[in-house]
ZABAZA-806035 format. One record per residue (C-alpha): y, z, x; residue in three letters. Coordinates in steps of 0.001 Angstrom, whole numbers, plus 500000, padded with zeros to 6 digits. Layout:
residues N
[r [Y,Z,X],ala]
...
//
This chain:
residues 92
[r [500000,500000,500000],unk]
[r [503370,499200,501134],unk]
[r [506234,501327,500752],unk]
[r [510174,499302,500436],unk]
[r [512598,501314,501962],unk]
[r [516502,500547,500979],unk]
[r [519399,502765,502991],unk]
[r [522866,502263,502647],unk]
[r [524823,503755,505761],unk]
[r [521538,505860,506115],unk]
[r [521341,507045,502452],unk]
[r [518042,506151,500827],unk]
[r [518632,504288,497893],unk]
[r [515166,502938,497007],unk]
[r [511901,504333,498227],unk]
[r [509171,502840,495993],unk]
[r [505263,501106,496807],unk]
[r [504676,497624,496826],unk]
[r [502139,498436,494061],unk]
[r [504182,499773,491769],unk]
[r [506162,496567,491093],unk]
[r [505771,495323,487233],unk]
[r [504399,491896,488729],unk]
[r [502368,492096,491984],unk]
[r [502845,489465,495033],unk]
[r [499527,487833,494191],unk]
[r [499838,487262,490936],unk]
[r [503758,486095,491683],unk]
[r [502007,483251,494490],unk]
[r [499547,482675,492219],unk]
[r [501872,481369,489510],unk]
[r [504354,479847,491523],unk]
[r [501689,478017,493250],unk]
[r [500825,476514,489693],unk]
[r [504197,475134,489440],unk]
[r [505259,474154,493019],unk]
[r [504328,473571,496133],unk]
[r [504725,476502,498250],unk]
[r [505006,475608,502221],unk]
[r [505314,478093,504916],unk]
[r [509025,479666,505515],unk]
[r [509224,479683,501654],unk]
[r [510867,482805,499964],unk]
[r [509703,484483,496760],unk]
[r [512581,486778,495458],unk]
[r [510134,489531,493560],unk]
[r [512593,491326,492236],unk]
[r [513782,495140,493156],unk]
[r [512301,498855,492579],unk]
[r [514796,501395,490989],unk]
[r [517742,502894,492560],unk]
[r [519906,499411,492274],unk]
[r [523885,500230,492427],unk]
[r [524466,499641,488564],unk]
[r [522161,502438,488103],unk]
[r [523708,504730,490662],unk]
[r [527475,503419,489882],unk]
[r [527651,502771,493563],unk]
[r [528522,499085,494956],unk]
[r [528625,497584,498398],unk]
[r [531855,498109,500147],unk]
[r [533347,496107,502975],unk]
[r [531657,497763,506184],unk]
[r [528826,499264,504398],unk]
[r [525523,498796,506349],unk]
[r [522214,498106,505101],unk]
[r [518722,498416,506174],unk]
[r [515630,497288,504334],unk]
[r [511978,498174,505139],unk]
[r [508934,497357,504491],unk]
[r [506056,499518,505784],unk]
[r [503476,497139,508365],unk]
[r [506456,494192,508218],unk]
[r [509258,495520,509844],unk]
[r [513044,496109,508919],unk]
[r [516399,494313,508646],unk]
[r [520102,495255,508849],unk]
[r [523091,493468,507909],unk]
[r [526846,494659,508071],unk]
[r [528111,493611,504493],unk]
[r [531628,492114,505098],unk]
[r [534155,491283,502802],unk]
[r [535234,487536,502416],unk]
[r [538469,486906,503501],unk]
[r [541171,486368,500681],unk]
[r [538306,487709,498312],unk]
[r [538996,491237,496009],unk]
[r [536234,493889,495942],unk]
[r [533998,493272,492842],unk]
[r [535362,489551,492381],unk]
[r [531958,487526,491545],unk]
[r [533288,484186,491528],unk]
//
C-alpha cells in the first residue's frame, strides 16, 4: 500500500493510502486503456485524497512551497510563484 503525502511549507495537508482512493490505478488504466492508447511518459490525473484547500479554506500563496510523496516512488517540490501582472485567486 502506498501512502500520498501533501505538505505545504512543511504542514501536512494530505496523508491518505493509495488504496483508499474511490477508483483504484488499475481499474483507472484499465479503462483508459479501453478508450486510448496509453504510451509510456503518459499521465493519468487520479484525482486527490481529502485535505484539498477548499476544504481547509487555505489557498496557495505566492512563495508557498510544496512537496508531494508517494511512499516506494519518491517526492517532488515546486516553489508556487505568482504570475507576473496576475492577482491572487484570479483563475483566468
Amino acid at each position: 500500500m502506498s501512502q500520498l503525502r501533501l505538505l505545504v511549507n512543511g504542514e501536512v495537508m494530505q496523508d491518505e493510502l493509495a488504496d483508499d482512493m474511490i477508483l483504484d490505478v488499475p481499474r483507472l488504466i484499465e479503462y483508459l486503456s479501453s478508450r486510448v492508447e496509453l504510451r509510456p511518459g503518459d499521465v493519468i490525473a487520479t484525482g486527490t485524497p481529502a485535505g484539498t484547500g477548499a476544504e481547509r479554506g487555505r489557498f496557495l500563496r505566492d512563495g508557498d512551497v510544496i512537496r508531494a510523496e508517494i511512499d516506494g516512488l519518491g517526492c517532488q517540490t515546486n516553489r508556487v510563484a505568482l504570475v507576473p501582472g496576475s492577482a491572487p485567486g484570479d483563475r483566468s
